[in-house]
C-alpha beads as a LAMMPS data file, in Angstrom:
LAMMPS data file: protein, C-alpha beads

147 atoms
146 bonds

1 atom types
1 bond types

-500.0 500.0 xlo xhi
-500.0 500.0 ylo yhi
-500.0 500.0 zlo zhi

Masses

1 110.0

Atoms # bond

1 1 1 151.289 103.796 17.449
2 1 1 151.488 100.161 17.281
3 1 1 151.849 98.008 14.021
4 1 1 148.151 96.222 14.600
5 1 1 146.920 100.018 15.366
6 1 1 148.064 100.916 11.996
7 1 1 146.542 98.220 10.259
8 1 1 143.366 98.660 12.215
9 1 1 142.987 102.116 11.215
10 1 1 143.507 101.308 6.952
11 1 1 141.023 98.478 7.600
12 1 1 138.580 101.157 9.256
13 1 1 139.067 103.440 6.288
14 1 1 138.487 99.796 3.953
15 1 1 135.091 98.882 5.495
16 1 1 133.708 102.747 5.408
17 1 1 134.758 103.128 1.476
18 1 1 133.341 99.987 0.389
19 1 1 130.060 100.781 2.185
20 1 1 130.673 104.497 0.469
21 1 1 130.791 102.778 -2.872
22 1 1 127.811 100.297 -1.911
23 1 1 125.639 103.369 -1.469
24 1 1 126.374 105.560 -4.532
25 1 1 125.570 102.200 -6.733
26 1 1 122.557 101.993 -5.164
27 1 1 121.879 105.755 -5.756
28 1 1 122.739 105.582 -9.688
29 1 1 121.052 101.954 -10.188
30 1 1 118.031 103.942 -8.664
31 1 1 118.680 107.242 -11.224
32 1 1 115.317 106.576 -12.825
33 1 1 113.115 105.204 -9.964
34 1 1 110.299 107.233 -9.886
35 1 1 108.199 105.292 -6.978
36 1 1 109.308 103.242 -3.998
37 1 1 107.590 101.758 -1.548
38 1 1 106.500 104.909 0.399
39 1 1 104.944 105.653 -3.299
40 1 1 107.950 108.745 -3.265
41 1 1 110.711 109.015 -6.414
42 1 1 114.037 107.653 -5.012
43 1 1 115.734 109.919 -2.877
44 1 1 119.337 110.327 -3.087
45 1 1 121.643 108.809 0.059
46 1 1 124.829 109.927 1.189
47 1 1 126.849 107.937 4.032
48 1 1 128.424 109.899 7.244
49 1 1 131.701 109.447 8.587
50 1 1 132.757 110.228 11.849
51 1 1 136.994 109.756 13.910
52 1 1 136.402 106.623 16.181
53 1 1 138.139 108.235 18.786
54 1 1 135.957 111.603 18.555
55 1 1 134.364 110.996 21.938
56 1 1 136.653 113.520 22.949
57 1 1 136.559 117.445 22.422
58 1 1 138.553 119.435 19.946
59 1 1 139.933 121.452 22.857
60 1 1 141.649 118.926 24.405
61 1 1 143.671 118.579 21.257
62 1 1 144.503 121.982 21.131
63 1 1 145.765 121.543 24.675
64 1 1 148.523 118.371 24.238
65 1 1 151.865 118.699 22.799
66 1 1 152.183 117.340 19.230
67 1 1 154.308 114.842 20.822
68 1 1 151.673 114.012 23.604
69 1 1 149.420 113.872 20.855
70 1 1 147.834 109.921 19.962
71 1 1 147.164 108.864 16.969
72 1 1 143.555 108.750 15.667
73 1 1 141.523 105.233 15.992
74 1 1 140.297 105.111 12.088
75 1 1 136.884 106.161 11.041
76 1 1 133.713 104.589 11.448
77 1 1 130.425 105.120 9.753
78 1 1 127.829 107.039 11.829
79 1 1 124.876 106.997 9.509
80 1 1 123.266 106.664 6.129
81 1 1 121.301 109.785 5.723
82 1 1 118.599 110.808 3.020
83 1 1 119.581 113.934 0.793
84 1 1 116.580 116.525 1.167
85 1 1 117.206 118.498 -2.076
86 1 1 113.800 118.886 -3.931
87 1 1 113.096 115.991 -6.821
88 1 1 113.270 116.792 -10.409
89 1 1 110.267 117.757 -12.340
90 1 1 110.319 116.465 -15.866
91 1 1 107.320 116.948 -18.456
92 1 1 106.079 113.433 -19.649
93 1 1 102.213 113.035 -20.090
94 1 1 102.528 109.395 -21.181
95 1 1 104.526 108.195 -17.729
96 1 1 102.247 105.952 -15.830
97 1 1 103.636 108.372 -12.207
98 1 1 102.480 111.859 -14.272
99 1 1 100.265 114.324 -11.818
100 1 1 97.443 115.780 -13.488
101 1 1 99.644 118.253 -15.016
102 1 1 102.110 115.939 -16.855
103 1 1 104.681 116.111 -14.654
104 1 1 106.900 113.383 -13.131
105 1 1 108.771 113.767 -10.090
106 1 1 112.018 112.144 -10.669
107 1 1 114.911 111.171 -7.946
108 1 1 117.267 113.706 -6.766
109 1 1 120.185 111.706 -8.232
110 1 1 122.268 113.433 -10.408
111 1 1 124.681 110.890 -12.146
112 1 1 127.914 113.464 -12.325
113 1 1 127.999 113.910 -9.162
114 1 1 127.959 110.362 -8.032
115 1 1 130.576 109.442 -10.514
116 1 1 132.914 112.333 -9.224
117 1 1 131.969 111.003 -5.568
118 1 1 132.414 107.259 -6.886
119 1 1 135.782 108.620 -8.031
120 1 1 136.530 109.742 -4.768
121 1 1 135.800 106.986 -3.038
122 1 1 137.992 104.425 -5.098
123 1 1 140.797 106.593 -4.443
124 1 1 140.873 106.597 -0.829
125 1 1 140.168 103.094 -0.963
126 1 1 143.164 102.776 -2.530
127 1 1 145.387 105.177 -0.525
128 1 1 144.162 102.250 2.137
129 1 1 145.164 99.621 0.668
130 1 1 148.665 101.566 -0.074
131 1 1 148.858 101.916 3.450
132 1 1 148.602 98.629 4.376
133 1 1 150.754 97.299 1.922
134 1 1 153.384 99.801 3.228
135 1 1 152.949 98.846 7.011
136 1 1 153.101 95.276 5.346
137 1 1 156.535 96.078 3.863
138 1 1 157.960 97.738 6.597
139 1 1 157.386 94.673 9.095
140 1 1 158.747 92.556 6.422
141 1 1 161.987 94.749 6.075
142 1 1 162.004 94.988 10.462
143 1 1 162.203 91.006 9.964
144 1 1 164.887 91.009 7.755
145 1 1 167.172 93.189 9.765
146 1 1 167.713 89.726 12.636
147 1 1 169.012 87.573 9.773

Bonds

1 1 1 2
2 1 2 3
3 1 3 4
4 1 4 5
5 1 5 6
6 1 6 7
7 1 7 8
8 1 8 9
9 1 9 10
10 1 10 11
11 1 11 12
12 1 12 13
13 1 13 14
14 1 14 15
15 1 15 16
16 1 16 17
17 1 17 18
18 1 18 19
19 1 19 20
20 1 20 21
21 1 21 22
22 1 22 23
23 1 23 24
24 1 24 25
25 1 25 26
26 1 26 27
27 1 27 28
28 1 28 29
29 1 29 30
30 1 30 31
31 1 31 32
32 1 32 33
33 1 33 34
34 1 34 35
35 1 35 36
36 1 36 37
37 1 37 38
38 1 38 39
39 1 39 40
40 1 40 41
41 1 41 42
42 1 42 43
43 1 43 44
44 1 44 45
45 1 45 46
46 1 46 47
47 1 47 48
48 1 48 49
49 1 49 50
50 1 50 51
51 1 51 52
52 1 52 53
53 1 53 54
54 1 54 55
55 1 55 56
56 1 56 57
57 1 57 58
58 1 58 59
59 1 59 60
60 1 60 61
61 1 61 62
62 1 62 63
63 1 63 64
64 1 64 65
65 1 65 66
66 1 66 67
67 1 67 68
68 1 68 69
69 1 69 70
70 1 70 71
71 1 71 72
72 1 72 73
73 1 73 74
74 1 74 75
75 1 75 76
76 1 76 77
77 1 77 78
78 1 78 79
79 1 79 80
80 1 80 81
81 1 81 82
82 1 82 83
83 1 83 84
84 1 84 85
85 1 85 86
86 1 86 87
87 1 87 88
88 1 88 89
89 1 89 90
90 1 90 91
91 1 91 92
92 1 92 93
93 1 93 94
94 1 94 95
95 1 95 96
96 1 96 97
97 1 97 98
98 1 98 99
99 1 99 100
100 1 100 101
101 1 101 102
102 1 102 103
103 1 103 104
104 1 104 105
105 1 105 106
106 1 106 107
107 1 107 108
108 1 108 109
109 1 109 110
110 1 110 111
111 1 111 112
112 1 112 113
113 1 113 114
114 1 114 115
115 1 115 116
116 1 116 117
117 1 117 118
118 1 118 119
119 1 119 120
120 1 120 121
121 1 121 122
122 1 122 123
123 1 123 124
124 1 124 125
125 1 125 126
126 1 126 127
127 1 127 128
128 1 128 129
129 1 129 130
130 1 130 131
131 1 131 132
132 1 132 133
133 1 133 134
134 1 134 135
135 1 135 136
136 1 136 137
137 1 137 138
138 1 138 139
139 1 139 140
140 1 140 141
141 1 141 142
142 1 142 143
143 1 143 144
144 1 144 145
145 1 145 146
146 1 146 147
């Protein structure tokens, strides 16, 4: 693995975070949207991740040597998909979106979870960013060797 390829791959994991991040914002500024456009509550959205190099099967993994074995591409992002978990029902007569019964159908956003995954996210970002500080260092220590 090349110096560029290892910066390539942190910068990979950069972009997908960030657009991680993006999306749970968007899913807890949306916590109490209770109609869109479609005339639906907001529905939760998660963001899928995929190897860049996973084109090619598992078993040929399982085949190579470790030391025949190349080092993954990064990750890119494959999709933003809608979470199909059923929307909350909450009692509230007096809510301009209540059925006939006094019920609202609220978004499928629960706030916990998006802070854990929020969480989550920031940290990997980071491990990233350690990673390409550390490549960083290393080249600068490689340079300092010829003086």
């Amino acid at each position: 693995m090349g110096y560029f390829s290892s910066l390539d791959i942190s910068a990979s994991g950069l972009t997908a975070q960030r657009l991680r991040m993006d999306t749970i914002s968007q899913n807890i500024a949306n916590v109490n949207t209770t109609r869109t456009e479609n005339g639906q509550p907001y529905r939760r959205k998660t963001v899928l991740f995929e190897e860049k190099s996973a084109s090619v099967p598992f078993s040929s993994y399982l085949s190579k040597s470790i030391a025949d074995s190349s080092a993954g591409g990064g990750v890119r992002v494959t999709g933003i998909v809608e979470d199909q978990t059923p929307f909350k029902r909450e009692y509230d007569p007096g809510h301009p979106d209540a059925d006939e019964e006094g019920y609202v159908l609220r978004p499928n956003v629960d706030v916990i979870t998006e802070m854990v995954n929020m969480i989550s996210a920031t940290r990997a970002y980071e491990a990233n960013v350690t990673s390409i500080n550390t490549s960083k260092d290393i080249a600068m220590k490689a340079l300092e060797i010829g003086r």
